[in-house]
N, C-alpha and C positions, 0 to 999 in steps of 0.2 A: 608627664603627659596624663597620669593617671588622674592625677591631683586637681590636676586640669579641667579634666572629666567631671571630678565631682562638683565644682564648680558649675558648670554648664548642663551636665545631665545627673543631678543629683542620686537620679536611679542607679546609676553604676555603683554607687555603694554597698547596694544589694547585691547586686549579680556579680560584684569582682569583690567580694568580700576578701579573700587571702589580698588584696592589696592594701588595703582599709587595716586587716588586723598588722602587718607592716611595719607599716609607714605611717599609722595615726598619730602615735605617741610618739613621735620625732618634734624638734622646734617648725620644721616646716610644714607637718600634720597638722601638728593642733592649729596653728595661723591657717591652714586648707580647710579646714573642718569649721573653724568660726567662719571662714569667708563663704561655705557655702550656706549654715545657717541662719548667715546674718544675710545674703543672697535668695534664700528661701523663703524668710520672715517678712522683708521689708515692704513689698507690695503691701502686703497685712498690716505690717506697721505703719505704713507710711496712710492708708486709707484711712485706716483707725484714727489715728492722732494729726495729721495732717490736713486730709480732708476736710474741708467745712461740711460741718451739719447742723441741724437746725437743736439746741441746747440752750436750757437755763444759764443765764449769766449768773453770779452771785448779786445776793440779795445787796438792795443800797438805802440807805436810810435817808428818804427827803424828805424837803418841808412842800408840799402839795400845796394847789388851791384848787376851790372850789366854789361854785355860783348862788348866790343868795338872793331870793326874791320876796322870803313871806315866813313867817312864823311858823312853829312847828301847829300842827293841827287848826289851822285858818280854813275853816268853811268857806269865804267867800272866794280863797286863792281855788278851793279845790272847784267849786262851779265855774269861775271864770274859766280855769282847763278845759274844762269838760266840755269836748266837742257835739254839734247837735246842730244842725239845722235849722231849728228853731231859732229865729232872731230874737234879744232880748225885748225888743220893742214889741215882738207878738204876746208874751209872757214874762211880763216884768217882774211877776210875784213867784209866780214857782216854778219858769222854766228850768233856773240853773237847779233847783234841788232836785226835779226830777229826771235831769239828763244827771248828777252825781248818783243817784239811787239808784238807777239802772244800772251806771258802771259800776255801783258797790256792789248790788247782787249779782252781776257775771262773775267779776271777779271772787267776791266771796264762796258760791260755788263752785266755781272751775278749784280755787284753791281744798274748799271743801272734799271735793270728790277724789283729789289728787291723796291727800289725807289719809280718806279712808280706802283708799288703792293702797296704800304703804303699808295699811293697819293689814288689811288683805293679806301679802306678802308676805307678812312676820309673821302670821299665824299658820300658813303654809309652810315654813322654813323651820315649824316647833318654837319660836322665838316667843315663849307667852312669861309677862313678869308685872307683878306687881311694883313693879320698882319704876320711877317717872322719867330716872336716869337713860332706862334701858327700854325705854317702850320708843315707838316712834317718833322721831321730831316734827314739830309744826314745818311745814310746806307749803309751796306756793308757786306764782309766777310773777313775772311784774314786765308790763309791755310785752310780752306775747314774746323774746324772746329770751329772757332773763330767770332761769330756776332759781327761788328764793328757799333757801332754808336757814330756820330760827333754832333755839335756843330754852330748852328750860329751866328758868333761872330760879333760884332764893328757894329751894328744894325744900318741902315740907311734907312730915309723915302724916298720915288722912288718919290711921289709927291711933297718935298720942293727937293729933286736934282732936278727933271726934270720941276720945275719952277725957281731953281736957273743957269740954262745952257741954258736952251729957247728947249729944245728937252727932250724927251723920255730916259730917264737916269734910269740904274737899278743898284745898287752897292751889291754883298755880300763878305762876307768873310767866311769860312766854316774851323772849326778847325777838329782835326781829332787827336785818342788818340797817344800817343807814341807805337811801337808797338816792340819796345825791353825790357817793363816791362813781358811780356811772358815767354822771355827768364830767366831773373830774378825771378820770382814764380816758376818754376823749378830748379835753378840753387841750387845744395844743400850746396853751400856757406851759406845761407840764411835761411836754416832749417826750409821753410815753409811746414806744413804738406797737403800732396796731397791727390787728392781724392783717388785715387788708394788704399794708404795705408789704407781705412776703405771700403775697396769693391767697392769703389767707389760712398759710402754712405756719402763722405765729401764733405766740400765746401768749400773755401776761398775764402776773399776778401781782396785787396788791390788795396790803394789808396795815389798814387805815384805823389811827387815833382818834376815833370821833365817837358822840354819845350814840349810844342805839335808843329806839323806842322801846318800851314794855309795855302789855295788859298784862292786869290783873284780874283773876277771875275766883270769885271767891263764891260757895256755894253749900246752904244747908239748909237743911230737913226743920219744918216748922210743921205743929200742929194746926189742928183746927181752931181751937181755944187762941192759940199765938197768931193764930194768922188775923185777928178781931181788929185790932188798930188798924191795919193796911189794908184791908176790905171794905169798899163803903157797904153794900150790900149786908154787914155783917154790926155795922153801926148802929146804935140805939133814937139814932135820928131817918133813917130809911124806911123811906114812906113808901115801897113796896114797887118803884118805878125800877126797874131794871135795865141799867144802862148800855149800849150800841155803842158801835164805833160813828155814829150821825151823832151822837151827844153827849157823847164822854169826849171830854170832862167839863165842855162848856155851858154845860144846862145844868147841873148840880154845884153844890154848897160842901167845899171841900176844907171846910177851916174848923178844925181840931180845938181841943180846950189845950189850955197853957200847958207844957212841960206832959206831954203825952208821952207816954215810953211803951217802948213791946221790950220784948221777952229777949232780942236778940242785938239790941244797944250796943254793949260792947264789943262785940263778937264783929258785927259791921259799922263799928263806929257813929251810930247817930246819935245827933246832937244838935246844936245850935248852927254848925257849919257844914255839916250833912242831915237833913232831915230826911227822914224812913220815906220811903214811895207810898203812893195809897192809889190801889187797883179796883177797880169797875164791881170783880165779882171773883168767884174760887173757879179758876178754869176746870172743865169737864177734862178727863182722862183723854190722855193725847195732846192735851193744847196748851197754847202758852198767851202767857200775859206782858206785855212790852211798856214799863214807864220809863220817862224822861223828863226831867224838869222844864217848864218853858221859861223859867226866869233864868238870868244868867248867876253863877254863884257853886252849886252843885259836881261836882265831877262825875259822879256816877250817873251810870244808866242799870234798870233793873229787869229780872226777866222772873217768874215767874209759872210755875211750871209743874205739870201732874203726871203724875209717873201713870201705865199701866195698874200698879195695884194702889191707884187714888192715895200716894202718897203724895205731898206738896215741897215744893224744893223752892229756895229762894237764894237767886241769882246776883250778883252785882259784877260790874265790867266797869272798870277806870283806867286811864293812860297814863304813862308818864314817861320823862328818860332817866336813863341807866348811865353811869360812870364804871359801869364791873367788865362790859362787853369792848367788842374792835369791830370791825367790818370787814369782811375779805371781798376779793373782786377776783375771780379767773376769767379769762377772757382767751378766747379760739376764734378761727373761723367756722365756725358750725354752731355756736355758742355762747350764753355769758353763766355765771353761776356766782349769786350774791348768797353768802354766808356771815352768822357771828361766832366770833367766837369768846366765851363766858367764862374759860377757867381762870381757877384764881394763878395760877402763876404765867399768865398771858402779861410779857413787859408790853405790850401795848396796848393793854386796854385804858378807857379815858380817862381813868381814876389818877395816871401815871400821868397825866398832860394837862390833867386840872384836879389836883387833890382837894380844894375846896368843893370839888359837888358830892352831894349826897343825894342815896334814894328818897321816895317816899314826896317828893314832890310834884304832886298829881293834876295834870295838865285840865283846867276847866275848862277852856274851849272844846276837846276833845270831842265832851258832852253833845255838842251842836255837830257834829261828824256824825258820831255814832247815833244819833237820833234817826238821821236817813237813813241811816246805816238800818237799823231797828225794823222801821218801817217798811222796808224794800223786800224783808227777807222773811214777810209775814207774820214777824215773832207776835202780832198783837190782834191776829186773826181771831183768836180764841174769845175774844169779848163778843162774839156772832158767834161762839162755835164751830168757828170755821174749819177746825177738823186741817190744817195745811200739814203738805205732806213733810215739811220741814220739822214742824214741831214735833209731828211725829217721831222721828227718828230722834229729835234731840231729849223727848221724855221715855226715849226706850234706853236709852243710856243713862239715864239718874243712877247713881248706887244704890245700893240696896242693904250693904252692910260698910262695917268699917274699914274698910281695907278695899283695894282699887278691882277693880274686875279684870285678871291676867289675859280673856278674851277680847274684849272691846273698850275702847275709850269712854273715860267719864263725861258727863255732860260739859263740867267744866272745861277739859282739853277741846272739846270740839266748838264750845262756843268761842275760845280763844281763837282756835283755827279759822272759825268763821271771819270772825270778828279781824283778822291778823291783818286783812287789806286796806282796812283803813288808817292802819299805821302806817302802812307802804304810801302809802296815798299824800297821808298828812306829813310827811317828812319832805317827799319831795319840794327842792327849792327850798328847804328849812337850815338855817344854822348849823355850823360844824362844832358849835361852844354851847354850852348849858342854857343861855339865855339870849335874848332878843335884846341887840345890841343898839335898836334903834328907839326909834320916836314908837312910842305905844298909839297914840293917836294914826300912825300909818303902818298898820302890820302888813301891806301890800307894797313894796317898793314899785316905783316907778321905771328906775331903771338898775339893773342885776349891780351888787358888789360880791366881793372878794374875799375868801375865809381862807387863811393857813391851816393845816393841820401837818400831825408827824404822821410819818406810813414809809414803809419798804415796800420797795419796787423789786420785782424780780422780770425780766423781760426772755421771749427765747428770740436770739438771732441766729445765722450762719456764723460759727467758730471753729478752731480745729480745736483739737484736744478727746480724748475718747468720756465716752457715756459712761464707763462702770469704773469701778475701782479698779479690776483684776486687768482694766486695757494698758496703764500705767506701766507694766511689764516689757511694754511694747519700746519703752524709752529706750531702753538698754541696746535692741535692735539699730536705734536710731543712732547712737551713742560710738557703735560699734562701725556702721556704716559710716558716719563723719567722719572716726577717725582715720578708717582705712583710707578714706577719699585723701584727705590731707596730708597722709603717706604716700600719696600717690602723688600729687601734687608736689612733694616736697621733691620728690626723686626725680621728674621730671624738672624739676628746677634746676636743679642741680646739673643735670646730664642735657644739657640742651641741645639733644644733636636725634637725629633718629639713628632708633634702636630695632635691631631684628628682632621678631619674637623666634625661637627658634619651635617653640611647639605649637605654633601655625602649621598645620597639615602639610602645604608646600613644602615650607621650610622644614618640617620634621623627616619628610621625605628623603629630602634631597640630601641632605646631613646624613640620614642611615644609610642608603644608599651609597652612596660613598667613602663609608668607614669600612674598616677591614673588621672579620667575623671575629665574636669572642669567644673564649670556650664558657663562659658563665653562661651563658645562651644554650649551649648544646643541646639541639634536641627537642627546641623551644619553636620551632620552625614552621612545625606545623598546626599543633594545638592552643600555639601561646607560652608566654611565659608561668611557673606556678611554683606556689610554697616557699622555697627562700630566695628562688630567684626574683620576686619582687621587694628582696630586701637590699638587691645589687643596688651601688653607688654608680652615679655617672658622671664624667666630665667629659666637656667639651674641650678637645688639646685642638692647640695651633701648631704645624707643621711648616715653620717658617721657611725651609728652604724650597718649598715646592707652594707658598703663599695658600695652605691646605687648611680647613678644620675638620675636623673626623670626633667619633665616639671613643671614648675608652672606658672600661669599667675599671675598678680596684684593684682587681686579681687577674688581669688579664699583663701579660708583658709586654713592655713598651715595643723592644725592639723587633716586636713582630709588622711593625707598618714601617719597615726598612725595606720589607720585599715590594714588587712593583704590584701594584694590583691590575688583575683582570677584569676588564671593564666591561666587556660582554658577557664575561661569567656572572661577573655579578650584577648585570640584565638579568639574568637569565633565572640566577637563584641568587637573590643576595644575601641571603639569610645562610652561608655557607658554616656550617659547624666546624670544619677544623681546615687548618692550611698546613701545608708541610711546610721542613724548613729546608733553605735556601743553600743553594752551595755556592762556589767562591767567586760565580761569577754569574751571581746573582736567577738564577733558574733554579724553577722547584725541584726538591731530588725525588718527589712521587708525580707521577705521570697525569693530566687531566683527567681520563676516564677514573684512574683510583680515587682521586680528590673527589670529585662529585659524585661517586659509591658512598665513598664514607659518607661523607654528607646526606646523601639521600637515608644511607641505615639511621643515622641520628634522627631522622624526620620520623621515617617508620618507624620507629622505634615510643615515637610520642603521642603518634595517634591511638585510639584508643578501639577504633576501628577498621577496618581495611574500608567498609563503604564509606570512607570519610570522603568528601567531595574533594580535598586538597591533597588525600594522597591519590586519589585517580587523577590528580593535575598531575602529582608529583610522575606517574606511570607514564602518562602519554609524551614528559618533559624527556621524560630519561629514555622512548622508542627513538627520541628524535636527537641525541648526545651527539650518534655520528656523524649528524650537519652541522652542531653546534661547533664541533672540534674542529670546522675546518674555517673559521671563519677568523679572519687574522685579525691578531692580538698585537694592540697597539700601544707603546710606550705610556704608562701612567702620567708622565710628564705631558704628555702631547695632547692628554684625555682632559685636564683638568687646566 
């Protein structure tokens, strides 16, 4: 019964502890004791591991597609997108450029500002380092609700450049994710599960084999003497007209003598298939100067730029794709987050899915992107001395010495950052392979195809199983439950008939009641049983010839339930501590009233108090003996 107990009111472990110290360590304890903790756990267990919730699956490695409309950095794909009101037919020549220019300077600023909110942050948080590893990453947005973050790639120290050239030398390269794997995560070619379909209580992730874009921003300190070639103003043919942005560059004579070189040739590469930029005039302090080639051929675009202490910097910006990066996608209901990722031991980056591409192959068209680009964001203000608050800020950032400034970003970093949305821009609808697979003569398809790429998919749906490692403990709960059940099961199999519980309250009742008193008990009557009398054995005996079962303890003697029992005594008090014995013809040899004296001293005897509520039962039972004694006493046989 006790066992029972714990079973069902697990508390009684505490509060009946002398039962617990007992009867634990017995074969039938320890199987009461797993049954009650495996009884206690299982709700737990059973939530935990059982219950569906909403969890990453394991990751799966497919082959993806994805939609292809137009080459990577195609000017006229990017106008054609570019929403606007304006009908082509009202401005056939420069509508599309200047609804793309607009959207390049929102987005380049919104990205801009996001930037230097992050640069904000780390310098609040002590986070100040020279090192390009540890400074903040390039950021951004793309479609208003997608946070982009890039990547600084092909790491080079500003202190061995700018003691390997003899001047002020800053080099990055900024990769940036592919931003047609979006397109891809919804495409339902691909039967990736979206958040939507679980209320928007889902999430995905993937993590996509395809080339990333890069700029490169390369940036160094020229003198006045050096700055001679790229200046027309500074030319020995400059007839003293001073060029405007109304007539730069179409009203002057910009054709140089054969094999012209400056000072800074190898460092930015000119030559025969990059020719050096050549500017208006030496922008005034604070302002910048924006070239762009208008022939097609060039990749670079150039900027041009005066520091506060009328130091002169010179800029150059080119594109290209990367084989070293991957692209990540998370995807929520509240959210997207486009990510690359660049280290070297990334197994999927695109190097692993096309090992014939190499860096360093630098996108021309790009040139015709970043020129609106150029333009929109006032970088060429400075030919008016336009004083824009852009340049501003971007000639308070020029360095100053050889090594990165641990407060704020170099010019270089932020015109990367500026500049980062036109690679967002120019990929969209671009190839998931190194190259342009089709007709050159039509870099705009007509109608969308189909690119494979590799990428692991991680999706979260509704599964059981628990969240952490340490829930896995819970099995054992599980483990233990099964198997009891199955033992349970088996014994019902086997006994196919019903069975009495007999420590059913009723039935525990009726069963005591009817047994004859033990002397293990004595005494136990009123306060309960304690200390080794809960280490008494019990059985159930059958009394075949009166069709009877009764209690019997170990140490009590059989032939004590020979004598007839009192059946209204034992109403009355059944918990009698001693019976006398019997004489030849079958009647007790000590008298009723001494029988239930003794009995009652045994009682008192256990309480601990007289104000016990059960021995003023015990008082009022024993004022009332002499009615009790007269009430006739009926054959055991006739009772039962």
């Amino acid at each position: 019964m006790l066992m029972r107990s714990w079973v069902v009111q697990p508390e009684t472990m505490v509060t009946q502890w002398e039962s617990v110290r007992h009867v634990a360590f017995t074969y039938l304890g320890i199987f009461t004791l797993l049954s009650t903790l495996t009884t206690m756990l299982y709700t737990t267990a059973a939530d935990t591991l059982v219950a569906p919730k909403l969890k990453y699956g394991k990751a799966e490695h497919r082959v993806l597609v994805g939609r292809v409309m137009n080459s990577y950095a195609n000017n006229f794909a990017l106008m054609d997108r570019c929403t606007t009101p304006i009908l082509k037919k009202d401005d056939p020549e420069y509508g599309g450029s200047t609804c793309a220019a607009i959207e390049d300077s929102g987005e380049a600023f919104y990205n801009y500002m996001k930037y230097l909110g992050l640069w904000t942050e780390y310098l609040a948080q002590g986070n100040c380092s020279e090192d390009l590893a540890k400074r903040p990453p390039p950021a951004g947005t793309l479609l208003s609700n997608t946070a982009v973050t890039g990547s600084w790639l092909h790491l080079s120290n500003m202190t061995t450049l700018s003691r390997r050239w003899g001047r002020i030398v800053h080099n990055v390269t900024m990769a940036v994710p592919h931003p047609g794997i979006l397109q891809a995560a919804q495409d339902p070619r691909n039967k990736i599960l979206q958040p939507q379909a679980l209320n928007g209580l889902g999430k995905s992730h993937i993590q996509s084999s395809v080339p990333s874009p890069v700029l490169n921003v390369l940036c160094a300190e020229l003198t006045e003497s050096e700055l001679t070639p790229m200046v027309y103003t500074k030319w020995a043919t400059f007839n003293g007209t001073v060029p405007n942005s109304s007539t730069w560059p179409a009203d002057f004579d910009l054709h140089l003598k054969p094999h012209t070189r400056t000072a800074v040739d190898n460092l930015f590469g000119f030559g025969e298939d990059q020719a050096f930029p050549i500017f208006a005039k030496v922008p005034l302090a604070y302002n910048t100067l924006f070239n762009y080639s208008i022939t097609w051929g060039p990749a670079a675009v150039y900027l041009l730029a005066t520091s506060p202490t009328n130091s002169t910097t010179l800029c150059s910006l080119k594109s290209a794709l990367t084989p070293d990066c991957s692209t990540s996608l998370s995807s929520s209901g509240i959210g997207k987050n486009l990510t690359t990722d660049c280290s070297a031991k990334n197994p999927l980056a695109f190097r692993h899915s096309d090992p014939s591409m190499r860096n360093g192959r630098w996108e021309q068209n790009w040139k015709d992107v970043a020129s609106v680009w150029g333009v929109s964001m006032s970088l060429n203000n400075g030919i008016d001395d336009g004083r824009a608050s852009n340049a501003r800020l971007l000639t308070q950032l020029i360095p100053t010495s050889h090594t990165l400034n641990p407060s704020k970003p170099s010019i270089a970093e932020a015109l990367a950052v500026l500049a980062g949305g036109t690679l967002l821009q120019s990929a969209v609808d671009s190839p998931f392979v190194s190259t342009w697979n089709y007709s050159m003569d039509d870099p705009v398809l007509s109608e969308p195809v189909y690119q494979s790429f590799n990428a692991t998919v991680k999706t979260m749906d509704y599964q059981s199983g628990g969240t952490q490692g340490w829930q896995k403990g819970f099995y054992i709960v599980l483990i233990l439950m099964f198997i009891g059940n199955i033992c349970c099961l088996g014994y019902f199999l086997r006994h196919k008939r019903s069975i009495t519980d007999f420590l059913e309250l009723q039935n525990l009742f009726c069963l005591s009641f009817l047994s004859p008193p033990g002397k293990v008990l004595e005494g136990a009557c009123g306060a309960g049983p304690a200390n080794a009398q809960y280490a008494t054995k019990w059985n159930i005996k059958v009394d075949e010839s009166r069709d009877h079962l009764y209690f019997e303890s170990h140490t009590d003697s059989k032939d004590i339930h020979t004598r007839v029992w009192k059946h209204e005594a034992a109403a009355a008090i059944p918990h009698v501590s001693n019976i006398s014995a019997l004489d030849e013809n079958g009647n007790p040899q000590q008298s009723w009233e001494e029988e239930v004296q003794q009995a009652l001293t045994g009682c008192y005897l256990a309480f601990r108090s007289v104000a016990d509520p059960n021995v003023k039962r015990l008082r009022r039972w024993t004022a009332t003996r002499e009615s009790m004694s007269s009430v006739e006493i009926k054959p055991f046989s006739s009772v039962v």
